[in-house]
N, C-alpha and C positions, 0 to 999 in steps of 0.2 A: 696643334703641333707643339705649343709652347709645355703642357701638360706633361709630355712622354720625357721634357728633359727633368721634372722635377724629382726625378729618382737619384739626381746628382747633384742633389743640394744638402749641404750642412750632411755632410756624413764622415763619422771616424772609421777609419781603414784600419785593419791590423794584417800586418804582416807576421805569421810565427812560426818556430821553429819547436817543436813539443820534446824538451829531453826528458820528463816526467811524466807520463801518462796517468797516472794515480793522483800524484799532484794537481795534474790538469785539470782532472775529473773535478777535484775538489773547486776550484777554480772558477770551473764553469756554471758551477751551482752558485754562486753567489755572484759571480758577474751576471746571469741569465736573472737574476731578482732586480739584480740594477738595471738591469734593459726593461724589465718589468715596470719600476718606477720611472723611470724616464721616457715612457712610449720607443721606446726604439723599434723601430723596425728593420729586421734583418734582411739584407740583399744580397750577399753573398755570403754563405758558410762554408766553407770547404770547397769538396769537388773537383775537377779537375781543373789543371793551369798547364798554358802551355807559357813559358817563357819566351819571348821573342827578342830579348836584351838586358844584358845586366844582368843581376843573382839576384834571386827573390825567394824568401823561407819557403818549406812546404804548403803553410796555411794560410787562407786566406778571408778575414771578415770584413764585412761594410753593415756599418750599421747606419740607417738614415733617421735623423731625428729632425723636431720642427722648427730648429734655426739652429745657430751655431753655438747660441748662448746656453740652449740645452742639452746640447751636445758635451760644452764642454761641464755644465752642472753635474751633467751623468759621471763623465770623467772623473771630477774632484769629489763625487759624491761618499759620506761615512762607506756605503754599501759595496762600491765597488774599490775605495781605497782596502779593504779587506780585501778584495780580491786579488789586487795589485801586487801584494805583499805575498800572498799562495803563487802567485804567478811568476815571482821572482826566483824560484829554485824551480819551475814547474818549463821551463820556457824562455827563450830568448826572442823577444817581439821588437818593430821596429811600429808605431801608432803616429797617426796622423789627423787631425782633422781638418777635413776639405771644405770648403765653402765654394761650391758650384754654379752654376746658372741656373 
C-alpha cells in the first residue's frame, strides 16, 4: 500500500500557460535534456484538466525525482537555467516543488 503513494514524493509541478508556441518548442528541447540528467520521471504531461476551483493555466507537468534535493539540483541546473530563460518570453508558468508522502 505504502508503494502506490510514492508517485507523490519529491516532485516539481508546473503550471503553464503557452503564449509562444515556437518558443516553447525550443524550451522544451532543452528542459526534456535536464530531465534527462536528472532522472525525472514524468507523471503528468498535458492532457486533459478539469478545474474544480480557482484558475489554473492550460498546462500541466509533474515531474517526480528521487528526493527533493534532486529535484531542486534539476531546477538550478546550467541545463535547465537555459531553458528558464527560453521560457521567459515562451510562457507564463507558476512551479512548485512538492515534498509528499
Amino acid at each position: 500500500f505504502n508503494n502506490s503513494f510514492a508517485y507523490f514524493r519529491n516532485n516539481i509541478i508546473f503550471n503553464v500557460n503557452v503564449t509562444n508556441p515556437e518558443q516553447s518548442d525550443a524550451y522544451r528541447v532543452l528542459s526534456g535534456q535536464a530531465m534527462q540528467e536528472y532522472n525525472a520521471e514524468v507523471l503528468v504531461r498535458g492532457g486533459d484538466m478539469t478545474v474544480l476551483e480557482g484558475q489554473m493555466y492550460t498546462r500541466t507537468v509533474v515531474l517526480k525525482f528521487e528526493s527533493v534535493a534532486q529535484a531542486r539540483a534539476f531546477y538550478d541546473s546550467e541545463t535547465y537555467r537555459k531553458a528558464r530563460e527560453l521560457r521567459k518570453d515562451a510562457a507564463i508558468a507558476n512551479i512548485a516543488i512538492v515534498e509528499g508522502i
